[in-house]
Structure formats: C-alpha cells, structure tokens
C-alpha positions as CSV (number, residue, x, y, z in Angstrom):
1,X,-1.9,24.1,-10.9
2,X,1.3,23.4,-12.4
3,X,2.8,20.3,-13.2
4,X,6.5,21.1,-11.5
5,X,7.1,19.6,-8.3
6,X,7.4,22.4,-5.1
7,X,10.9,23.1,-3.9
8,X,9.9,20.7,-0.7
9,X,8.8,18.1,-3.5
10,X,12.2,18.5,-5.1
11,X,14.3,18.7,-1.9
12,X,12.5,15.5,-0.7
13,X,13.3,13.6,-4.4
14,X,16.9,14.2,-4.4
15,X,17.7,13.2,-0.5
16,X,15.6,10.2,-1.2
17,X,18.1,9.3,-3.7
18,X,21.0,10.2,-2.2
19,X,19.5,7.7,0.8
20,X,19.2,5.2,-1.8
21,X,22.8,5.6,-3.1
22,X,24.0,5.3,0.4
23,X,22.5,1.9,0.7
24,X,23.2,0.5,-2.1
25,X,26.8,1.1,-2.0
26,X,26.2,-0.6,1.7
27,X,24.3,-3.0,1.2
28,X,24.4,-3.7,-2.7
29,X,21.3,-4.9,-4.8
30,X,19.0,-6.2,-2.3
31,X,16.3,-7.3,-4.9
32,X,16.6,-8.0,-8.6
33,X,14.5,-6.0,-10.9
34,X,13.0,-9.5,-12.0
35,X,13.0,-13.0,-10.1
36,X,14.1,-15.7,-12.1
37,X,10.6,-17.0,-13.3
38,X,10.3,-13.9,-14.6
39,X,13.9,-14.3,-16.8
40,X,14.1,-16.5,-20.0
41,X,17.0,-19.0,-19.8
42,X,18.4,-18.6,-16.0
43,X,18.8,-22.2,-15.1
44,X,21.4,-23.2,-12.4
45,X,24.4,-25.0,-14.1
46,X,24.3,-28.8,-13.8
47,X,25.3,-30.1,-10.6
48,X,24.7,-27.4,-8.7
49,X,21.7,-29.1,-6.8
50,X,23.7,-32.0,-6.3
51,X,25.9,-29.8,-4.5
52,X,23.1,-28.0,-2.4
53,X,21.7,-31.1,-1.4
54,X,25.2,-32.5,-0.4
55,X,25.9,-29.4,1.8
56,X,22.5,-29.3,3.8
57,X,22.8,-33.1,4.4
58,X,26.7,-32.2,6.4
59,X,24.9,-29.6,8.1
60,X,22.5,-32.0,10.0
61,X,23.5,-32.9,13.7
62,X,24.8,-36.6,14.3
63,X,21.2,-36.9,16.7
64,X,19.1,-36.2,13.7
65,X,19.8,-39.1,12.2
C-alpha cells in the first residue's frame, strides 16, 4: 500500500482548502491558534475593565435598578 493519497484523497484536500480560504476571507479568524491562558504576557491594558464594567452598567434598563 502506498503512502500517497488517491486522486479522490487529493481532490477532496485541495477543495477543503479552498472552502477554508473562502471563509476566512468572509468571516476572518474565527479562533486563535492559542487562547490567552495559553499566551505569556497578554494582559488587557489598564483600565480596560474599568471601562467594561462602566459600559455593561449603561446597558441595564432604568426597571432593573
């Protein structure tokens, strides 16, 4: 048995990439390679909570208090 891939194989290969082109020139880079826990260093700036928190508390309706 040989280690090259069928013609099907092949032909299968190269329109799933070209499917995975497509989206990502739609859609961009839907998931990182890594998630942040994973990454040394990638902190949010300071004051970027402060500014999270500020935004979600104008976003609740005047009967939630």
């Amino acid at each position: 048995m040989s280690d090259e891939p069928t013609p099907h194989e092949s032909e299968s290969r190269a329109a799933d990439w070209k499917r995975r082109r497509r989206l990502a020139a739609v859609f961009g880079e839907v998931l990182p390679d890594t998630t942040s826990d994973e990454r040394d260093g990638d902190t949010a700036p300071e004051g970027d909570d402060d500014a999270q928190d500020l935004w979600l508390r104008n976003q609740v309706p005047p009967h939630h208090g």
